[in-house]
C-alpha positions as CSV (number, residue, x, y, z in Angstrom):
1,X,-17.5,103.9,34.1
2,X,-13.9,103.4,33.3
3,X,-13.1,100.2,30.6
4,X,-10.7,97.5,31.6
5,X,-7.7,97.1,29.2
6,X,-5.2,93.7,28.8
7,X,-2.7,95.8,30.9
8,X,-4.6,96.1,34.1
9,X,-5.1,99.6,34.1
10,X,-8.3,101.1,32.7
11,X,-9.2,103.6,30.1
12,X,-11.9,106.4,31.5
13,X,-14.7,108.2,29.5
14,X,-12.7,110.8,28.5
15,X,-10.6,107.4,26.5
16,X,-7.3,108.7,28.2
17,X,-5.4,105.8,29.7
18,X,-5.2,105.3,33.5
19,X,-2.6,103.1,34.8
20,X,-3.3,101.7,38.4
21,X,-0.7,102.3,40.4
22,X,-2.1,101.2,43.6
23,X,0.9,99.2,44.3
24,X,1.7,97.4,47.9
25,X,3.8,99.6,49.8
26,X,5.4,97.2,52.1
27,X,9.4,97.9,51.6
28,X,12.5,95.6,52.5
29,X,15.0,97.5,54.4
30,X,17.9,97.6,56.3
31,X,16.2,98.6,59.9
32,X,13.0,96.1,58.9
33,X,11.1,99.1,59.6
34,X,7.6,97.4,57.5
35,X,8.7,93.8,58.9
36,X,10.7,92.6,56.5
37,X,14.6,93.1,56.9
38,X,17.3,93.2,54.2
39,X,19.0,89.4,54.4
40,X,20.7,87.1,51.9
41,X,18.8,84.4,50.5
42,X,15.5,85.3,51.8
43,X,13.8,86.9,49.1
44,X,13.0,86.6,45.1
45,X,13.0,89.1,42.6
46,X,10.0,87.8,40.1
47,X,10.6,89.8,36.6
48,X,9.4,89.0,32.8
49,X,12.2,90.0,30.6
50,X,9.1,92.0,28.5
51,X,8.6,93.8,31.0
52,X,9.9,97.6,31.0
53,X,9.3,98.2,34.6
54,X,10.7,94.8,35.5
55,X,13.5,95.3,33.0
56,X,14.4,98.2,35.4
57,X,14.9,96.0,38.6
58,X,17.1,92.9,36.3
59,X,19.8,95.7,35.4
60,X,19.9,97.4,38.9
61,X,20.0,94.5,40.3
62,X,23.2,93.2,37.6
63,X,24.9,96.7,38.1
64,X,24.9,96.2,42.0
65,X,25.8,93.1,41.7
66,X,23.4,91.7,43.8
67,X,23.0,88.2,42.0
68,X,24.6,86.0,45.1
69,X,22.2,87.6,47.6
70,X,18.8,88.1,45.9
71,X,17.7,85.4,43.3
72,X,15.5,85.9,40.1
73,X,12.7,84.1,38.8
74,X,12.3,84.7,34.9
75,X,8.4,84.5,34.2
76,X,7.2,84.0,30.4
77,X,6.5,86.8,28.0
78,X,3.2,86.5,27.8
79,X,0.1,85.7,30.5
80,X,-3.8,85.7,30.7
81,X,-6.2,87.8,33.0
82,X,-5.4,85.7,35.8
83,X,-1.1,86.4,36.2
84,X,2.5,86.0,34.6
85,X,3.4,82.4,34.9
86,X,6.4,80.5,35.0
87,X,6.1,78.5,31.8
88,X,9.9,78.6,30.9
89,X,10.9,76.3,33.7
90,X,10.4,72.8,34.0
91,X,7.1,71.9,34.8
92,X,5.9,75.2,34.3
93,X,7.2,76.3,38.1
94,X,9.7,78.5,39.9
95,X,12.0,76.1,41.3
96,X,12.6,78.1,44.2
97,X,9.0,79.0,45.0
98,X,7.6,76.0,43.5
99,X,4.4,78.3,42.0
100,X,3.0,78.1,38.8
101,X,1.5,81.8,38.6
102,X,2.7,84.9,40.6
103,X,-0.5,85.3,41.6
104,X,-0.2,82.6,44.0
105,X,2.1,84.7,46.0
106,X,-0.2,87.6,46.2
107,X,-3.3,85.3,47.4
108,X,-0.7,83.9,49.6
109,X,-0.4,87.0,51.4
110,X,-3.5,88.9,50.8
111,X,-6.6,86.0,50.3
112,X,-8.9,89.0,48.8
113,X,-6.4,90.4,46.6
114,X,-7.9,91.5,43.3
115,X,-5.4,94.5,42.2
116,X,-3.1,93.8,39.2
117,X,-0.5,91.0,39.8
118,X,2.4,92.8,37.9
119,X,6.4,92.6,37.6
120,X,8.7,93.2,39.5
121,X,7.2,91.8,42.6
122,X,9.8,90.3,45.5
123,X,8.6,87.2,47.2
124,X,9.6,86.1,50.4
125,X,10.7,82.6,50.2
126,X,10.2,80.9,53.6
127,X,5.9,82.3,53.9
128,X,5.5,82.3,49.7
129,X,3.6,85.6,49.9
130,X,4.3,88.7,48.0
131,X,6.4,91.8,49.6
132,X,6.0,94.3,47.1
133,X,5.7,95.2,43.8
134,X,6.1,99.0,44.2
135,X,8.5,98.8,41.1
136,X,9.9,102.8,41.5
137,X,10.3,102.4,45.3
138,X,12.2,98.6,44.5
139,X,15.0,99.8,42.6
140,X,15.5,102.6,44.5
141,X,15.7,100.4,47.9
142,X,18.1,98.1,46.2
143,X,20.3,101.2,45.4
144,X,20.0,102.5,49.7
145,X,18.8,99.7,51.9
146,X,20.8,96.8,50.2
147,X,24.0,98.8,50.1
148,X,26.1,96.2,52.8
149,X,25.6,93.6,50.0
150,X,26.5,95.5,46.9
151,X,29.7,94.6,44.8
152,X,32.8,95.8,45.2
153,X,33.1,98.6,42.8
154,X,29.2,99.1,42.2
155,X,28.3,102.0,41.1
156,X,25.9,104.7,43.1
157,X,22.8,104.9,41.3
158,X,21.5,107.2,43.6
159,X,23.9,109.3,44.9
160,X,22.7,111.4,47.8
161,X,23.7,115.1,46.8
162,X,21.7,114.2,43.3
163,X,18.6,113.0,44.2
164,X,16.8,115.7,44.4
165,X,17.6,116.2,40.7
166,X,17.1,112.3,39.9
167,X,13.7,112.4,41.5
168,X,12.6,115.4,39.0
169,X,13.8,114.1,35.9
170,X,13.0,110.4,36.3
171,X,9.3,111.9,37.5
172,X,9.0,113.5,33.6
173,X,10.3,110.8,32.4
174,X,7.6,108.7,34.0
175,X,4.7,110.8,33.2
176,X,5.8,112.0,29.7
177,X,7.6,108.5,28.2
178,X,7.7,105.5,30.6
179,X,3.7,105.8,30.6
180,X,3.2,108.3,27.7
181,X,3.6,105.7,25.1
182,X,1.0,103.7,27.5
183,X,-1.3,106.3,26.9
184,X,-1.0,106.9,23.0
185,X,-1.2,102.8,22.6
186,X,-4.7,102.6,24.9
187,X,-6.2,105.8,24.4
188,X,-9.7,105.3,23.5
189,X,-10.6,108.8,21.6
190,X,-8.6,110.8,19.5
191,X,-8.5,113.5,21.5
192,X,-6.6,111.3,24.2
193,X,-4.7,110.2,21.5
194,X,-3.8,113.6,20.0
195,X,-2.8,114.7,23.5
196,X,-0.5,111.9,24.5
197,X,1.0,111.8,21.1
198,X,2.0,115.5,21.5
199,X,2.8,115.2,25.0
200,X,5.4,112.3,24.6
201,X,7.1,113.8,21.5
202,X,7.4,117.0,23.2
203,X,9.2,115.2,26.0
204,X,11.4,113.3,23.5
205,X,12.3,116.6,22.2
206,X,13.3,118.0,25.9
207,X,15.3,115.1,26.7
208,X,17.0,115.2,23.2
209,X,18.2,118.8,23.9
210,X,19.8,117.6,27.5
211,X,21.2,114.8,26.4
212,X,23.0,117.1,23.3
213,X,25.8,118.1,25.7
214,X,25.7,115.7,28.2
215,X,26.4,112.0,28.4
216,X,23.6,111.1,31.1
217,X,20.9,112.7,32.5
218,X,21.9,113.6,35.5
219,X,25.6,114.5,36.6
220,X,28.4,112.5,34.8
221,X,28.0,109.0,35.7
222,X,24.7,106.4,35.0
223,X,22.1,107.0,37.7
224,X,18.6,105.7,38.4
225,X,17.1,108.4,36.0
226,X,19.4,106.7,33.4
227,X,17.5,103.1,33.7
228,X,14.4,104.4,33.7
229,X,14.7,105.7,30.6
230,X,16.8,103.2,29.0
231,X,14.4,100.8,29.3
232,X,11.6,102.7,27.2
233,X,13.8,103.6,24.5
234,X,14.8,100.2,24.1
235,X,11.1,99.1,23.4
236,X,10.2,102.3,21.2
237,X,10.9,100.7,17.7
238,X,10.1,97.5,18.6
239,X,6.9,98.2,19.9
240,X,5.8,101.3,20.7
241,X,6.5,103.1,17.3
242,X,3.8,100.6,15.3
243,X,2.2,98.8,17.9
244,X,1.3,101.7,20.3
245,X,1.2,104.2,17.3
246,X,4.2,106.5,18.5
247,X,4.7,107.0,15.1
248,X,6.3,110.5,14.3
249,X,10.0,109.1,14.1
250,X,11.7,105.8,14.9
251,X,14.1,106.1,17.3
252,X,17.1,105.7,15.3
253,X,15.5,108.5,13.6
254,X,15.7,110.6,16.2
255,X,19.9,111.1,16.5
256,X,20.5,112.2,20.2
257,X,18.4,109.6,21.9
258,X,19.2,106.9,19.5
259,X,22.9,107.6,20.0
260,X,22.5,107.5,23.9
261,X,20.6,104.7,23.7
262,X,23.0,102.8,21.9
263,X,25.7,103.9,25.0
264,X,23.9,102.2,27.4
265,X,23.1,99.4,25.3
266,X,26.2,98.8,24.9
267,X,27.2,99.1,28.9
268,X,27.1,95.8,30.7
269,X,24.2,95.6,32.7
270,X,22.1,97.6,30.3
271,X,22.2,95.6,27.0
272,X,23.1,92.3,28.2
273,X,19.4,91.9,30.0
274,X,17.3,93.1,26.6
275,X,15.4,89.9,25.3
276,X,13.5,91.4,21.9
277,X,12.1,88.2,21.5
278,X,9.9,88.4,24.7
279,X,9.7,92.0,24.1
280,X,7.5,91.5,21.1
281,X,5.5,88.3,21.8
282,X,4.7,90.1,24.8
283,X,2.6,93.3,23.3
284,X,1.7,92.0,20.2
285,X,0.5,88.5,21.6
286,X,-1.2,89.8,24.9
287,X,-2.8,92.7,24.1
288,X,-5.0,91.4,22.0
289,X,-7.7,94.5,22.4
290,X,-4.8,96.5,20.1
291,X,-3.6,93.3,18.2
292,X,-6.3,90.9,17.6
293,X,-4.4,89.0,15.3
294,X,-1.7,88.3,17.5
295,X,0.3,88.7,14.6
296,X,4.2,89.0,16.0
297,X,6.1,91.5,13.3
298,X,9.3,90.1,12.1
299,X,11.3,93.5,12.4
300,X,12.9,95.5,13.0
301,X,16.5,94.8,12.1
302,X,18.7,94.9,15.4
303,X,21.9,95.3,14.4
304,X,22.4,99.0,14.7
305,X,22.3,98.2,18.4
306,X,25.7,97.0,18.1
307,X,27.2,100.6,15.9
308,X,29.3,102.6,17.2
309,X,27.4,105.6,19.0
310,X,30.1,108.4,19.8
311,X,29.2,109.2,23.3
312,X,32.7,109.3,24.8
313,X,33.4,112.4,23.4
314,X,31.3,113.8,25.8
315,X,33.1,112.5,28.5
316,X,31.4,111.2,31.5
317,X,31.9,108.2,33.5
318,X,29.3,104.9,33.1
319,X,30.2,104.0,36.5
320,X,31.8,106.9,38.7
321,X,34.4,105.6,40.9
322,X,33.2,102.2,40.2
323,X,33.7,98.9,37.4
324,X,31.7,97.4,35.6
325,X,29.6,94.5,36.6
326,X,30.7,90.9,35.4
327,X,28.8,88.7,32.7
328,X,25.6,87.7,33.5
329,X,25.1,84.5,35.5
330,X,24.8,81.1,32.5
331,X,21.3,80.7,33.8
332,X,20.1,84.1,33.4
333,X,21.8,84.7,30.3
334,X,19.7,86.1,27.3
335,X,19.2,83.6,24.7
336,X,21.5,84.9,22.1
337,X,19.1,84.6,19.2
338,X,17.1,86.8,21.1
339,X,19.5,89.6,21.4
340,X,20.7,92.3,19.1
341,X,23.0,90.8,16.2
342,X,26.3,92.2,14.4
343,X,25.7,93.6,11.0
């Protein structure tokens, strides 16, 4: 008997944390090998800016430069058992898919559906139904399969002769901190507890040690393996260190991560997509088995986001061969008091 927990995912008797990850498959791509071929206009990338893993797919998208071809469809920070819905916009619907709840997309498609309805998830537009919301294999895709639509100058996320490499690392990275800090927050024993909390830190410590000499993970240049961490660190004093009880150091504690951190913060693409305000009403309002109080904590203080971090001595190159992306589009601009502040 496993117990179900606010995130979709379940906790088993052992109280260790088991995220579902029975995602749908189905992949947009160049050759429309699953049905559904890569084309302008046709699809819609549904994201909560709360979301880590959808946080992942808003700045590939931004660094590709993908904006003209693939719209976005911002859902509200917080939703019940039933879906994310589209509360911020007018009437409470996308006004391209004219839904109130994702959920309606994944009905739309599959009738029985009754898996998690999670961010990111690509809709397409003409049918209304759901593509996919295979979030690693998304991002990914948009780096290969979209490729004929990226911007001039984009930068190669995934660079063939490297993915070998970016596969390994961003697979610890997934295990160990993207849903480590999952599994200290849920655990439902303090053995799973004691485990996860040692396993993460352990990790922290690994990646703290690459990252000592070297300005990305991987190679020179920002890769996949580079987002994927990003957008966990971002979350870790917000969140994770009180609210999911990751609580050996803060991250600005921790002077190797908190300094690469701050780098791509401070990259366009990376920090330009961070709302902290839907960061925090989403975990501490929603998971209400953690939180009951749904109590929002006023901290912490942001501005350190903005310090300088003294990467470049490293060397390294954000983008490669390529330049940075522009400002994000007016309408999908983070609301500035929601954003890291100057000191």
């Amino acid at each position: 008997m496993r117990n179900k927990v606010s995130t979709g995912s379940y906790v088993n008797p052992g109280g260790e944390f088991d995220r579902d990850t029975n995602y749908i498959p189905t992949r947009i791509t160049a050759d429309a090998r699953d049905g559904y071929p890569v084309e302008p206009g046709r699809y819609r990338l549904v994201v909560s800016r709360a979301c880590p893993w959808a946080n992942r797919a808003i700045i590939v998208r931004r660094l590709l430069g993908l904006e003209p071809v693939l719209s976005m469809g911002i859902a509200g920070p917080t939703h019940d058992e039933r879906s994310w819905t589209f509360d911020l916009d007018p009437g409470g619907r996308d006004p391209v898919l004219g839904i109130e709840r994702l959920q309606e997309a994944f009905l739309a498609r599959f009738p029985d559906y009754d898996k998690g309805i999670t961010v990111p998830a690509i809709v397409d537009i003409p049918t209304g139904q759901v593509v996919t919301n295979d979030f690693p294999q998304i991002t990914l895709d948009l780096s290969t399969e979209w490729r004929a639509y990226h911007r001039p100058g984009a930068p190669d996320l995934y660079p063939e002769d490297r993915r070998e490499e970016i596969d390994e690392v961003a697979e610890l990275i997934f295990t160990d901190v993207n849903n480590g800090v999952y599994r200290c927050g849920f655990a439902g024993s303090q053995k799973a507890y004691d485990r996860a909390y040692v396993r993460l830190f352990e990790r922290l410590d690994w990646l703290s040690e690459r990252l000592e000499g070297q300005r990305y993970l991987v190679g020179d240049t920002i890769t996949e393996a580079d987002v994927r961490l990003f957008t966990t660190l971002v979350r870790f004093d917000p969140v994770y260190h009180g609210h999911f009880k990751c609580n050996r150091h803060k991250l600005w504690e921790m002077p190797v991560l908190w300094a690469y951190a701050r780098d791509l913060f401070q990259t366009p693409g990376f920090g330009d997509t961070i709302d902290f305000d839907h960061i925090k009403r989403h975990y501490y309002v929603v998971h209400t088995d953690i939180n009951p109080t749904q109590i929002v904590p006023a901290g912490p203080d942001l501005s350190g986001w903005l310090t300088a971090h003294g990467r470049e001595a490293l060397g390294g190159r954000p983008f490669g061969n390529g330049t940075p992306p522009g400002p994000p589009q007016p309408d999908e601009a983070v609301p500035p008091e929601h954003a890291a502040v100057a000191a």
